[in-house]
N, C-alpha and C positions, 0 to 999 in steps of 0.2 A: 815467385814475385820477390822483389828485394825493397825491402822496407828500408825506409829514413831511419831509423830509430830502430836500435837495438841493443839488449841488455846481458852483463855476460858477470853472475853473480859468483865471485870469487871465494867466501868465506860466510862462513856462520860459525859464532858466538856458540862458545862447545857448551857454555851453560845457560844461556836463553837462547832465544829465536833473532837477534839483532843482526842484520846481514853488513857483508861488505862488498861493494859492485860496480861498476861501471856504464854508465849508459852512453851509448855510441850514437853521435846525431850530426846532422850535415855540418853543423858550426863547431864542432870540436867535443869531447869526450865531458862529460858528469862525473864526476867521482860519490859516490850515494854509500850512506847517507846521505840528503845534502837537503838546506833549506834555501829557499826558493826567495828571494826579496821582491815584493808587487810593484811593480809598474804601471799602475792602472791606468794613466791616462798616457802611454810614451813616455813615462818618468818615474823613475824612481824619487817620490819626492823629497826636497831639497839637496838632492844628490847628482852631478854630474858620473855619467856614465862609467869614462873611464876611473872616476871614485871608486865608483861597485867595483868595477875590475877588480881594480887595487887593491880592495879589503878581504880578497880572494873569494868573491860570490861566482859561480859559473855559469851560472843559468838564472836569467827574472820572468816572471809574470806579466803577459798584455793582459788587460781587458776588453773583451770582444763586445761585450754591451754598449763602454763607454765610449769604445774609439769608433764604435758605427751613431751613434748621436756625435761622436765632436772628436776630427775631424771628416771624416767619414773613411771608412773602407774603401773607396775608390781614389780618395786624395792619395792615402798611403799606398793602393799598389801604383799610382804613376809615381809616386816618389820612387819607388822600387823595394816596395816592402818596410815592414817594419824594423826590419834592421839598419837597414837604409835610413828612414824614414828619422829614425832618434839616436845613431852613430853608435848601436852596440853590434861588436861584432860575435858574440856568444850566444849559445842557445838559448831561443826564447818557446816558453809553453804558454799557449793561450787558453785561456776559459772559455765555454760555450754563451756565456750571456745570462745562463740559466738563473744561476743564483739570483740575481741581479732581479731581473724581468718578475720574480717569483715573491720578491722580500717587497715589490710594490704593493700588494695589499690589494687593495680597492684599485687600485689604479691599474689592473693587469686584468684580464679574461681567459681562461685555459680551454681549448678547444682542440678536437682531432687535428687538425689544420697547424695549427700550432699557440702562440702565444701575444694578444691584441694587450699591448701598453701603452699607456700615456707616458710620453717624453719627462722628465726633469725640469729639462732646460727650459723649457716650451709650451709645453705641454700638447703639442704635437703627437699624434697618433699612429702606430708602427705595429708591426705586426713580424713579430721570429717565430722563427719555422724552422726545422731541424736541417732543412737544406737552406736555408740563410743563415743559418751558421756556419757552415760549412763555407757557405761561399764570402762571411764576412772574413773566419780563419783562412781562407785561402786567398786573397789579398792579404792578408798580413802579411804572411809567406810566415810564420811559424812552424820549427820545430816539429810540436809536439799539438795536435788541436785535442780537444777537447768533447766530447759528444755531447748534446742538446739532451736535457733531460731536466723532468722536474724534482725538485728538492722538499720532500713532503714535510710541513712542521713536525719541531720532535713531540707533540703530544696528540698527534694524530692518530684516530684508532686504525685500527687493521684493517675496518671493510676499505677507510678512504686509503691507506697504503698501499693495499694491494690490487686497486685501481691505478694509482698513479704507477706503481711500477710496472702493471700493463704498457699502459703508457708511455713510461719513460723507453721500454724495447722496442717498441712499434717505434720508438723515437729514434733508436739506436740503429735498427735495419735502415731505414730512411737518411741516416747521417754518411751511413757504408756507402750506400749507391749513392750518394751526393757524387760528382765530379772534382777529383783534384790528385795532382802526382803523387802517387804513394811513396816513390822513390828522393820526395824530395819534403815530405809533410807524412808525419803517423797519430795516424787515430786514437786515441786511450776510451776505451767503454768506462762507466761508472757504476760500481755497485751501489744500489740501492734499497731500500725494506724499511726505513724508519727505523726504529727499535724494537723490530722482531726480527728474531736470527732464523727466524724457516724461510722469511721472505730474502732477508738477507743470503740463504742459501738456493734460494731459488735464482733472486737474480745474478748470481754468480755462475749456477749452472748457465743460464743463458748467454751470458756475456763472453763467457771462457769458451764456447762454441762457436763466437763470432771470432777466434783465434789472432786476435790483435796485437800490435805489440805491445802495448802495458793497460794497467788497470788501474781506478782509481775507486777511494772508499770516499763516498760524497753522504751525506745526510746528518753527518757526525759532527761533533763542536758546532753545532747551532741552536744551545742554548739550556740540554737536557742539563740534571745534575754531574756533575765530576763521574761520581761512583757509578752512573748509569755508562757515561763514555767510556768511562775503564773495563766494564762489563763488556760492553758492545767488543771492543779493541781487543780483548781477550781472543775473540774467535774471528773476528772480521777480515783480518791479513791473510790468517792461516788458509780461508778458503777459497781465496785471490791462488793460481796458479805461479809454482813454485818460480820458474822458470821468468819470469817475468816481472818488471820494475810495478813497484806497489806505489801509489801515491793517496797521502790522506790530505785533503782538504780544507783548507782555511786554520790551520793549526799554527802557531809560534810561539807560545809560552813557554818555557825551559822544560818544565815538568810534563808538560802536555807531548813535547818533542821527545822525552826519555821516554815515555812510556807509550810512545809507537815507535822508538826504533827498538824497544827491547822485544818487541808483538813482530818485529820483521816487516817494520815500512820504509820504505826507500827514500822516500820524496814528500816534501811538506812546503805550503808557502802560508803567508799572513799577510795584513799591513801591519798588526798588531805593535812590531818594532818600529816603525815609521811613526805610525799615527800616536805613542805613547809619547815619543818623542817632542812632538811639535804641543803636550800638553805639558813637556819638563819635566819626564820621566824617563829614568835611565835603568837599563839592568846590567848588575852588577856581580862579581863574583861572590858578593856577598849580600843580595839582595838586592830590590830594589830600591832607586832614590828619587825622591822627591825632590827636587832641584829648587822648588817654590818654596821650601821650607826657611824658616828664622836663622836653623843652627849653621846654615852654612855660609850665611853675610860676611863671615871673616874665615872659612872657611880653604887654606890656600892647597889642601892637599888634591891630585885630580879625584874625579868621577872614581877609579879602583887603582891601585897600585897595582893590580894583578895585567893591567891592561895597556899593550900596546900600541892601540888606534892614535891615531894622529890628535885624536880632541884631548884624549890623556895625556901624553907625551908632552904638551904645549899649553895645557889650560888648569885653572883650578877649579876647584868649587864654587869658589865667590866669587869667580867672571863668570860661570856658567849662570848664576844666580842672578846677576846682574843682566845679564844680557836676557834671561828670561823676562824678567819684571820690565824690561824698558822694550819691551814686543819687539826685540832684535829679528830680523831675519838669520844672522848668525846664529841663535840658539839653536834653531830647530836643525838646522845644519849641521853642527858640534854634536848634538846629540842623538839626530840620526843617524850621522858615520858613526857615533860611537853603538848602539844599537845595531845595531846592523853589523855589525863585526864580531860583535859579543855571542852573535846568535852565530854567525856564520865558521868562528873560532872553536866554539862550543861542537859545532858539528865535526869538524875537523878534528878536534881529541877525542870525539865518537868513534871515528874511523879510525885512529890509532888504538883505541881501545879495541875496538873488537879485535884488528888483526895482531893484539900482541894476546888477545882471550881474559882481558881485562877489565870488560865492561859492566859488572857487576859493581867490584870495587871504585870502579870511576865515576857510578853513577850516585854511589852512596857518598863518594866527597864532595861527590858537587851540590847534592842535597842538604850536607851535613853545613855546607858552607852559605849557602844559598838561602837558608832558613823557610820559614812560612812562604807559601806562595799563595 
């Protein structure tokens, strides 16, 4: 069978684990490492598409929860797909829905069947099921879909883990047999265990037997301590098979991004550079900046001198300031292109770093410079 997606890893980092790869997909090539920018509702928000182009992003983020509440999964496949649908012509990877459906709390039900939610918007009553995902990622026409599974909180004991990761494989078989071209959409499984690493090798055993073409590590950055994710990330990639594109979820902090590409992760997305954005925070070569703050009222130097996004090149400090305080739409524009570049730049001298065998020392300057995070 000839799969949509395929991955062909060229190098590893002679003194960590940091890889360098390629992933091959119906809309054009990956170059991985590579961070991911969210598009959750057909938008990267406050960003026009060919923008992302532009700031050399390769590949965004749908969301398959929120594009089936608004506008529905059916709208977009008579548009012709998601690509279609929102003018990007690059690879797009979609999410299951999972997370989403999972973080409503009281408002969701978890059953063999699958998953009863109260709407947002509405408060309208719906019901995902591992073959409704399937079949909501299959009108998107993504890429890359996503498996239906649940996302156990990180202080959940073992008996309720190791229930849910029952679960979430019974999820996983049922997402396979779902109906949709393989030759033109690839399935990624999810590792799953909370924060135990037996179950975490368990469900790896099981998923690497459903021999897919990539994997992803889901349960992680949702909320545990730093030191406990670093622990976890320690072993988590490694027992993801070799051969294959690793993707860690919901990640985008600079520090969080170095130390899963040095663990050997391929692929990462957030909003987290979006949504800081639209509160007047920018990340910087030399930390982050608070754009809300006093000291830069007269402020004329840009956001970094290290940076050449189109908001630095042409803007200061104290118009970024201004335009924040007076609830500009152009703020959050200015400083989501610049975020978003920052991260996507970042990853791009990852990729140079490893293939010159340099990414030790590249990670210590960027730390060294970058200060507290």
């Amino acid at each position: 069978m000839k799969n949509a997606v395929t991955f062909d890893l060229l190098k590893t980092d002679t003194r960590t684990r940091a890889r360098l790869g390629v992933l091959h997909t119906p809309h054009g090539d990956v170059n991985t490492p590579v961070f991911m920018p969210v598009g959750t509702q057909a938008t990267v928000k406050a960003m026009k598409p060919e923008e992302v182009e532009d700031l050399g992003a390769e590949i965004i983020l749908g969301n398959t929860y929120h594009l089936y509440l608004r506008p529905g999964h059916d709208v977009i496949r008579e548009a012709g797909g998601l690509h279609k649908f929102m003018n990007w012509h690059r690879p797009i990877l979609t999410d299951s829905g999972g997370f989403q459906v999972f973080s409503l709390g009281k408002m969701r039900k978890i059953r063999e069947e699958g998953v009863t939610f109260q709407s947002y918007l509405d408060g309208s009553r719906h019901m995902l099921s591992p073959e409704k995902s399937i079949e909501i990622q299959e009108a998107l026409g993504s890429d890359i879909m996503m498996a239906f599974d649940e996302c156990a909180p990180p202080d959940a004991d073992k008996e309720y883990v190791r229930k849910s990761l029952a679960l979430t494989n019974r999820w996983l078989k049922r997402c396979i047999d779902s109906p949709y071209d393989y030759e033109k959409q690839s399935l990624f499984g999810i590792q799953q265990g909370g924060m135990f690493k037996d179950l975490r090798r368990e469900s790896t055993e099981f998923i690497a037997d459903q021999d897919l073409p990539g994997y992803s590590i889901g349960g992680l950055s949702v909320g545990e301590p730093k030191e406990v994710f670093i622990d976890m990330l320690d072993d988590c990639p490694d027992m993801l098979p070799k051969e294959k594109p690793r993707y860690l979820m919901g990640v985008g902090s600079p520090d969080y991004l170095f130390e899963g590409v040095e663990r050997g992760v391929d692929m990462f997305d957030c909003v987290l550079p979006t949504r800081i954005a639209r509160h007047g925070l920018a990340m910087t070569s030399h930390g982050r900046v608070n754009i809300k703050n006093h000291q830069y009222e007269r402020d004329w130097e840009p956001l970094d001198n290290e940076c050449t996004c189109y908001t630095c090149r042409n803007y200061s400090r104290a118009y970024l300031r201004h335009l924040f305080r007076s609830d500009e739409i152009l703020s959050s524009m200015l400083l989501t292109e610049h975020n978003l570049h920052f991260l996507v730049n970042t990853m791009k001298n990852m990729r140079e770093a490893i293939a010159e065998d340099r990414f030790p020392e590249y990670k210590k300057e960027f730390y060294d410079k970058y200060g507290k995070f």
